[in-house]
C-alpha positions as CSV (number, residue, x, y, z in Angstrom):
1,X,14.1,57.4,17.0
2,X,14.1,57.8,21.1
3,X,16.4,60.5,20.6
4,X,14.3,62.6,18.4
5,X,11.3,62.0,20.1
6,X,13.2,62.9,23.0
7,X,14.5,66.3,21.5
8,X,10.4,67.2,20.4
9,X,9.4,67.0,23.7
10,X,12.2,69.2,25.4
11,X,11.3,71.5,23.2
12,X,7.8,71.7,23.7
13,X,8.0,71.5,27.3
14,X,10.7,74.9,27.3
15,X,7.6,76.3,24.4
16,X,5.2,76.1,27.6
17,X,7.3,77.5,30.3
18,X,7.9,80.9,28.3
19,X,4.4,81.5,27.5
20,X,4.2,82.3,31.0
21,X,6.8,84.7,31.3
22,X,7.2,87.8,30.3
23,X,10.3,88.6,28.3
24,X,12.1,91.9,26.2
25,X,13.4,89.8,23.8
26,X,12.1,87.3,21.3
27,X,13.3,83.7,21.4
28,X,12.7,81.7,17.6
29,X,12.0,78.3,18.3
30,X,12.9,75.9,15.8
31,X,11.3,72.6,15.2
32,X,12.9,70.1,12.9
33,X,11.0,68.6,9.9
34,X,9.2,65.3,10.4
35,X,11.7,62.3,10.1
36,X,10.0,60.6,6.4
37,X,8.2,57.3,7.0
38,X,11.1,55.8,4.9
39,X,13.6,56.8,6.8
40,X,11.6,55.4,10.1
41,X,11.2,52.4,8.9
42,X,14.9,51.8,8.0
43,X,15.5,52.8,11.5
44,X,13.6,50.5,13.4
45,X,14.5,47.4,11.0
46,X,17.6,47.5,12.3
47,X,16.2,47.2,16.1
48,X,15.9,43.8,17.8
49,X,13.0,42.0,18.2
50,X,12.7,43.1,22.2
51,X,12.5,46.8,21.3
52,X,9.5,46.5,18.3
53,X,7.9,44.9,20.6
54,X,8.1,47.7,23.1
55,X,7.8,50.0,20.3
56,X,4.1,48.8,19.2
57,X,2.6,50.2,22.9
58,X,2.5,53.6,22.8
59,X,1.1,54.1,19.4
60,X,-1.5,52.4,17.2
61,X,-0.1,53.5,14.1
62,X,3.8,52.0,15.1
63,X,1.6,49.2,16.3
64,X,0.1,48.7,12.6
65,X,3.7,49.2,11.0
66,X,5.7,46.7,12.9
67,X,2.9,44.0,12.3
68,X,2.2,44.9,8.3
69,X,4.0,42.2,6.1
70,X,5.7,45.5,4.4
71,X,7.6,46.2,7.2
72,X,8.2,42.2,8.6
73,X,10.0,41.4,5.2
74,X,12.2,45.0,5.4
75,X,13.2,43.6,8.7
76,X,14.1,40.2,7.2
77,X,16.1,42.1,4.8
78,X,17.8,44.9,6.5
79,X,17.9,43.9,10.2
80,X,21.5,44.2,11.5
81,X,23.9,43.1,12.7
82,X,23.1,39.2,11.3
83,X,22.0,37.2,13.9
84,X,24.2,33.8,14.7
85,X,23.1,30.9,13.7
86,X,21.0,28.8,16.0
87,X,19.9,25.4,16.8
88,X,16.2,24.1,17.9
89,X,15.7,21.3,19.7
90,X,12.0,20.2,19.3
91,X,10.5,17.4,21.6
92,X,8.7,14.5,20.8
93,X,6.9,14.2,24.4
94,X,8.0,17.1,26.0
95,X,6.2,20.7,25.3
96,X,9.1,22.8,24.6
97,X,11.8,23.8,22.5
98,X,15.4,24.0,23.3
99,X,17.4,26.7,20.8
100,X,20.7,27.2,21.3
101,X,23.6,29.6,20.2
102,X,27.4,28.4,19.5
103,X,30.2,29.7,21.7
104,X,32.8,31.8,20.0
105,X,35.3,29.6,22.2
106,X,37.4,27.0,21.1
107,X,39.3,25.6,18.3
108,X,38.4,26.5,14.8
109,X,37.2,23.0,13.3
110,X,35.0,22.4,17.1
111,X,33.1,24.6,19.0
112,X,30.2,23.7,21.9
113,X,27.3,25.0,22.6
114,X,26.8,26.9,25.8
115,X,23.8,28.4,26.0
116,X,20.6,27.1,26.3
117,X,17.2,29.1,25.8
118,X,13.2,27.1,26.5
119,X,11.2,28.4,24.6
120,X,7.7,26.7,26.5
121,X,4.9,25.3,25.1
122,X,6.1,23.9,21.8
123,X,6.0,19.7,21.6
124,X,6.0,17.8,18.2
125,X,7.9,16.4,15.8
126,X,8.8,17.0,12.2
127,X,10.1,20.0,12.2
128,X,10.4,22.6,9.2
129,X,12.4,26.3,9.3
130,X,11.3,29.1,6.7
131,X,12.2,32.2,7.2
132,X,12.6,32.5,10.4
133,X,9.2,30.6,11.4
134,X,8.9,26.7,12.7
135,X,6.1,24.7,11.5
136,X,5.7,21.6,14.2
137,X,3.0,18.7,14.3
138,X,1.4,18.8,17.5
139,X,-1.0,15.6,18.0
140,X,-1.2,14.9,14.3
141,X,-2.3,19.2,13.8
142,X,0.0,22.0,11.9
143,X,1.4,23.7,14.9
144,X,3.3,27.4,13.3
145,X,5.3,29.6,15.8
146,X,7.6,32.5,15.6
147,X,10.8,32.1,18.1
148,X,10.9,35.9,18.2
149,X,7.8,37.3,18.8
150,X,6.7,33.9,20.8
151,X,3.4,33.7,19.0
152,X,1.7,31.0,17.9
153,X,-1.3,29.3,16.2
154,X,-2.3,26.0,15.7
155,X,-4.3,25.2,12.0
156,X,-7.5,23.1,12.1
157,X,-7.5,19.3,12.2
158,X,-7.9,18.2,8.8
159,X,-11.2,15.6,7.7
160,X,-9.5,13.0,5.8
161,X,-11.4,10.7,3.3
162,X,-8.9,7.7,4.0
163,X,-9.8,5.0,6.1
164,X,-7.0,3.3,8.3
165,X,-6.3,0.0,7.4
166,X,-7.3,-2.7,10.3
167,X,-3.6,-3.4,11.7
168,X,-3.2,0.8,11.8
169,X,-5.0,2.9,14.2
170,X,-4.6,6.2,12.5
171,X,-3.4,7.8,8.8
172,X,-0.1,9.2,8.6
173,X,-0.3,13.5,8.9
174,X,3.0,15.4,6.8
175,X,3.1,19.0,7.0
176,X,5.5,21.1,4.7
177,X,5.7,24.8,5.0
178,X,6.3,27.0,1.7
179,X,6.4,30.7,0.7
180,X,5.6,32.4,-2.4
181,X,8.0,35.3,-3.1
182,X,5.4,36.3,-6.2
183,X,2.9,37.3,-4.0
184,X,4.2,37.0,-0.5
185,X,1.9,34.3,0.9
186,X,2.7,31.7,3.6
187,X,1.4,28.1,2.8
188,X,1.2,24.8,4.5
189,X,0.8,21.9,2.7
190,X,-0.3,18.5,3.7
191,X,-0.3,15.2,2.6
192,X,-2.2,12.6,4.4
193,X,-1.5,8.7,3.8
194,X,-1.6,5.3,4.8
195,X,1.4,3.9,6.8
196,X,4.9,3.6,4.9
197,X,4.7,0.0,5.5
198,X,1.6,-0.3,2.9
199,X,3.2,1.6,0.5
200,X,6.2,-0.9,0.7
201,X,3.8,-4.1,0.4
202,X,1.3,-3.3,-2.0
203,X,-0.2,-1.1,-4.4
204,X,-3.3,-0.1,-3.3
205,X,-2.4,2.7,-0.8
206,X,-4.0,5.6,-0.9
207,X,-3.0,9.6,-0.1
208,X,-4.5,12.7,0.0
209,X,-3.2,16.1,-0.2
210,X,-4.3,19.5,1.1
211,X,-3.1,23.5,1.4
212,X,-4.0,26.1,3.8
213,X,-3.2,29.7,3.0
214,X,-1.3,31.4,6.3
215,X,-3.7,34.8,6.7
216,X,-6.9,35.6,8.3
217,X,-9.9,33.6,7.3
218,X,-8.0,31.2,6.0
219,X,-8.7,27.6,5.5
220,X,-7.8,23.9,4.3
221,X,-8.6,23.4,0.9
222,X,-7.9,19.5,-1.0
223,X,-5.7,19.7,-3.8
224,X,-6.6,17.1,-6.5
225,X,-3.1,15.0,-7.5
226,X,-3.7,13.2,-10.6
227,X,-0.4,10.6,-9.9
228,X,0.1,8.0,-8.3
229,X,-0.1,7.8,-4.4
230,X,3.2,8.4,-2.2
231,X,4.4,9.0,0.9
232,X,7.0,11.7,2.3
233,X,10.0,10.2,3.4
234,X,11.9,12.8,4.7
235,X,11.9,16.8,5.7
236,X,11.3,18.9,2.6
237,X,13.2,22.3,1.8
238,X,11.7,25.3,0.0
239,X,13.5,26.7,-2.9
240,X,12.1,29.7,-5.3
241,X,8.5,29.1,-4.0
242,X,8.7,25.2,-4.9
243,X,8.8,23.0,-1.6
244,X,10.3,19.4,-2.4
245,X,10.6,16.6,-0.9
246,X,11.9,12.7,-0.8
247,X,8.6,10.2,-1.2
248,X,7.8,6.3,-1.2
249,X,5.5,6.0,-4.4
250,X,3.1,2.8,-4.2
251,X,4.0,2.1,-8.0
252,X,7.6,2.5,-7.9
253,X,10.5,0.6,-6.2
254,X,12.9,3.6,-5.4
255,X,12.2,6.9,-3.8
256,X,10.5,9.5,-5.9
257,X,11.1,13.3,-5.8
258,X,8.2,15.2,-5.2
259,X,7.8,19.3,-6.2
260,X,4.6,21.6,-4.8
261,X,4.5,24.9,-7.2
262,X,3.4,27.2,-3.9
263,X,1.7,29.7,-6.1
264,X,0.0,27.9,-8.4
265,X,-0.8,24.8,-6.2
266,X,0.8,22.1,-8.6
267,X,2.4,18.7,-7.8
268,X,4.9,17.1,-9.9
269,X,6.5,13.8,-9.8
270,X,10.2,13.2,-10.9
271,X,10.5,9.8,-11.4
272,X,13.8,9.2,-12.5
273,X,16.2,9.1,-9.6
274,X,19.7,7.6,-9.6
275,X,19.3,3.7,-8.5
276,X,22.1,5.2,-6.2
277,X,19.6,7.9,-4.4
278,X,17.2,6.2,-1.5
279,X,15.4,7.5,1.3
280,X,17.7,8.0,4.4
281,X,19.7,10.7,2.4
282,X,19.2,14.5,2.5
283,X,17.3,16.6,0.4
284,X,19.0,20.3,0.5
285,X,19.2,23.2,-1.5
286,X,22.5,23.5,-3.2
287,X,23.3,26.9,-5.6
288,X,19.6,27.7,-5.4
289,X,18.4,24.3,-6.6
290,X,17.7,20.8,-5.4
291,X,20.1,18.6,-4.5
292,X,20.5,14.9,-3.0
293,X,23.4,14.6,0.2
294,X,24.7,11.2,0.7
295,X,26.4,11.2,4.0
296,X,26.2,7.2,5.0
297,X,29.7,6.6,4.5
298,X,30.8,10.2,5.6
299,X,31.8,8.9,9.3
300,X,33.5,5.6,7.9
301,X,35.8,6.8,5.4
302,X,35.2,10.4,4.7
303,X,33.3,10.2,1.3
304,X,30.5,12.1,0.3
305,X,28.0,12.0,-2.7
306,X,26.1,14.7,-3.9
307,X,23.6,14.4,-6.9
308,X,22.3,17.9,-8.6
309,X,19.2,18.4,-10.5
310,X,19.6,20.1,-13.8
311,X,17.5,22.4,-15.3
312,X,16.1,19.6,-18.0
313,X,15.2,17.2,-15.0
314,X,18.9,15.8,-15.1
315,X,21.2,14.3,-12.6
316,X,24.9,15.2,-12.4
317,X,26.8,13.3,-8.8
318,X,30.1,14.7,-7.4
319,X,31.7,12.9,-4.8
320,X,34.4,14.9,-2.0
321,X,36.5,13.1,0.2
322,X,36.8,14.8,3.8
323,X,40.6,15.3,4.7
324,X,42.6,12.6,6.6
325,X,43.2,15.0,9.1
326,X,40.1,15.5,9.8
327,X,38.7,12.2,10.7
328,X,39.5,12.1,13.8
329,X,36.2,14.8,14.2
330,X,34.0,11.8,14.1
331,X,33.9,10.0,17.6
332,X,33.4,6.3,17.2
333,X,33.6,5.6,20.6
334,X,30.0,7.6,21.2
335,X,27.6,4.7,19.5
336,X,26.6,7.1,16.7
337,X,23.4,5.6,15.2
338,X,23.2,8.0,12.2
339,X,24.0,11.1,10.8
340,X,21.2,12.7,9.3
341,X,21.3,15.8,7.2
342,X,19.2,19.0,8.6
343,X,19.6,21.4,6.0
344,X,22.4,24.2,4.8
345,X,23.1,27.4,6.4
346,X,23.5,30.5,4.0
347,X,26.8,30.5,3.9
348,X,26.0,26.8,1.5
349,X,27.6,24.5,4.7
350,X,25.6,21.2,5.2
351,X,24.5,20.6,8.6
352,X,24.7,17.3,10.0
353,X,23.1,15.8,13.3
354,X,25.1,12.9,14.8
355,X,22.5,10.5,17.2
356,X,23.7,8.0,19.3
357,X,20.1,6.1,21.3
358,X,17.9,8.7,19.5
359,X,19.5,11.7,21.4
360,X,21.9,14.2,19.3
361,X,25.8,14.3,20.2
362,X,27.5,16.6,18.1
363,X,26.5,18.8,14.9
364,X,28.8,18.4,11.6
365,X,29.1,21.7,9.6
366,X,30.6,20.7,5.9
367,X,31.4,22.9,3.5
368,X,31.4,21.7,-0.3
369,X,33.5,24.3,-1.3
370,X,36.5,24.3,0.5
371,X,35.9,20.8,1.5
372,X,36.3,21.8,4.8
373,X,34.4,20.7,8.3
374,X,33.3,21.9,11.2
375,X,32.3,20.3,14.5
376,X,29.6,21.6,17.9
377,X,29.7,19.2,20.5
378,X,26.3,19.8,22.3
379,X,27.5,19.5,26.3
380,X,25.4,20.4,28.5
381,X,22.3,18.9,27.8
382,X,19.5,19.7,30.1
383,X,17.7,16.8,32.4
384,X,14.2,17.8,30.8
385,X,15.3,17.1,27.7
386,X,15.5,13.3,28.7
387,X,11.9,10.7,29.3
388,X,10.9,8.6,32.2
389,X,13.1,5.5,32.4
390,X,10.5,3.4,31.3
391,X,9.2,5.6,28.2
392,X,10.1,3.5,25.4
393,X,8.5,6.0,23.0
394,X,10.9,9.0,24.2
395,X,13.1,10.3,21.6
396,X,14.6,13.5,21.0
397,X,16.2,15.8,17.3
398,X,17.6,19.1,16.7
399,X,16.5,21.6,13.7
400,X,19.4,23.9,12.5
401,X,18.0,27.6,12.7
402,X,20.2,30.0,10.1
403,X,17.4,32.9,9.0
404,X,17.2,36.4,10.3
405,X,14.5,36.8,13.2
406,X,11.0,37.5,12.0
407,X,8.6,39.8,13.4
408,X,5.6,38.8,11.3
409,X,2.6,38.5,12.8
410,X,0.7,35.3,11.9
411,X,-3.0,35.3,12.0
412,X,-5.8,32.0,10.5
């Protein structure tokens, strides 16, 4: 595109300078045909970020272009080459966010990561990764931002009905965020309940839900849920235009699986869960459907569960056993806490975050098919990623990043 604008105004410029002089013979000038908007458009998809970005200056019609949702889901489909995957580290107190890239270097089965990128003014906790955008909460508010355009907006606070029960200063706020492919919307749901431990002791807890539509004008709007009351558990994943998620019901003893139709705005409930299946697993998306990761013996002897959903509401479990020589992956001399399950990348490898005193040591990459694993060791880690010495409350968590950049533009 620089090129042929490039060769339009040479050519002009040389039009001007023999208008002025007087020649015997008679020079044809010829201009190419106009480049098709198609054509364009595949052109620039295939740009980074950085040079859109310069791109939408010099003209308000490139500027329209690069932000229309047209054009930000071509680039989600056609940008090139594929970007690496990434890593985010969101803060709980501090107000930034910490994305790295993995090195090349190393053995095949470890790898660390090198390179560290602050992305400012980006605190919270609960972090959720569609299509290239991060939905954070930010003081108990929906926080969305784009890592490659660096914008973002913070929804409106949200007027729950549900008063905080006397031992509990405030409601419990859960943000999930979901696209419909149907007709390309952006949506962030929220549910808003009374603390887990109520829902543990007694039956008369008590939740709300609510949506908000990601364009201009938008706005929260309650959704009504005619089951019983529950609280999310655990991250959620959107698959299809569905977002689901792990929930403690007030009625039932075990974990409940929770689905959010995006387009129509529907909850369901599915009850039946294997006794087997309990909250600190991972909900991912496994062959383009839900599935259940049981990782809490992974570490210890190498076995891992997996439970499927079926298209009738069914269960089906396969178990893998990691190979012997690759045990020795998992460091028992670094305290590890907990592994806990961020997601998958697109390749269908399960991501895994080892914590040792709330802090993360080393990422797991498993693949289920070749039964195979991979391991980052996260080195240098930065001193502003660590709290005062006396802030109990100081804890920090990674968010696995595998999407192609997005250049939407996101407007409320």
């Amino acid at each position: 595109m620089a090129k042929y604008l490039a060769l339009i105004s040479s050519l002009q410029r040389k039009k001007r300078r023999g208008r002025g002089i007087k020649r015997r013979r008679v020079d044809v000038l010829v201009v190419p045909e106009e480049i098709p908007l198609e054509l364009q458009m595949e052109i620039m998809a295939r740009l980074s970020v950085k040079s859109l970005m310069r791109f939408k200056c010099p003209s308000k019609f490139w500027s329209c272009l690069i932000r229309s949702r047209f054009f930000s889901n071509l680039y989600l489909t056609l940008a090139c080459p594929p970007r690496q995957p990434r890593l985010s580290q969101p803060l709980r107190i501090c107000t930034a966010i910490i994305i790295f890239g993995p090195s090349s270097n190393g053995a095949d089965d470890m790898m660390s990561l090198d390179q560290d990128l602050t992305l400012p003014w980006m605190g919270g906790h609960n972090t959720m990764v569609l299509r290239g955008l991060i939905l954070n909460t930010v003081c108990r508010k929906a926080c969305i931002y784009n890592p490659a355009t660096r914008q973002s907006v913070t929804l409106p606070a949200i007027k729950s009905n549900i008063s905080a029960p006397q031992k509990y200063d405030l409601n419990t706020v859960v943000y999930f965020l979901g696209h419909d492919p149907v007709l390309d919307q952006y949506k962030v749901v929220c549910t808003v309940a009374t603390s887990p431990d109520i829902f543990e002791s007694t039956t008369s807890a008590d939740s709300e839900h609510w949506v908000f539509v990601l364009e201009a004008g938008g706005s929260w709007k309650r959704i009504e849920f005619d089951q019983n009351p529950h609280f999310p558990t655990r991250r959620g994943v959107c698959i299809n235009g569905v977002i689901y998620y792990l929930a403690s019901s007030s009625c039932y003893s075990c974990s409940v699986l929770v689905s959010f139709d995006v387009r129509t705005e529907e909850f369901n409930m599915i009850k039946d869960l294997p006794d087997e299946i309990y909250k600190d697993m991972g909900l991912i998306e496994y062959g383009g459907k839900p599935a259940i990761f049981d990782q809490t013996d992974l570490q210890y002897t190498g076995l891992v569960d997996l439970w499927e959903l079926g298209d009738g509401g069914e269960w089906s479990k396969k178990s893998l056993v990691l190979q012997p020589c690759q045990m020795h992956l998992f460091d028992h001399n670094d305290d590890i806490d907990e592994l806990v399950v961020e997601g998958t990348t697109r390749n269908g490898e399960v991501v895994l975050t080892a914590y040792a005193w709330k802090f993360p040591r080393y990422v797991l990459y498993d693949d289920l098919q070749k039964n195979d694993i991979r391991k980052v060791i996260i080195r240098r880690i930065p001193d502003h990623w660590f709290g005062k010495p006396d802030d109990y409350y100081f804890c920090s968590y990674i968010k696995f990043m595998d999407k192609n950049e997005s250049i939407m533009h996101l407007e409320t």
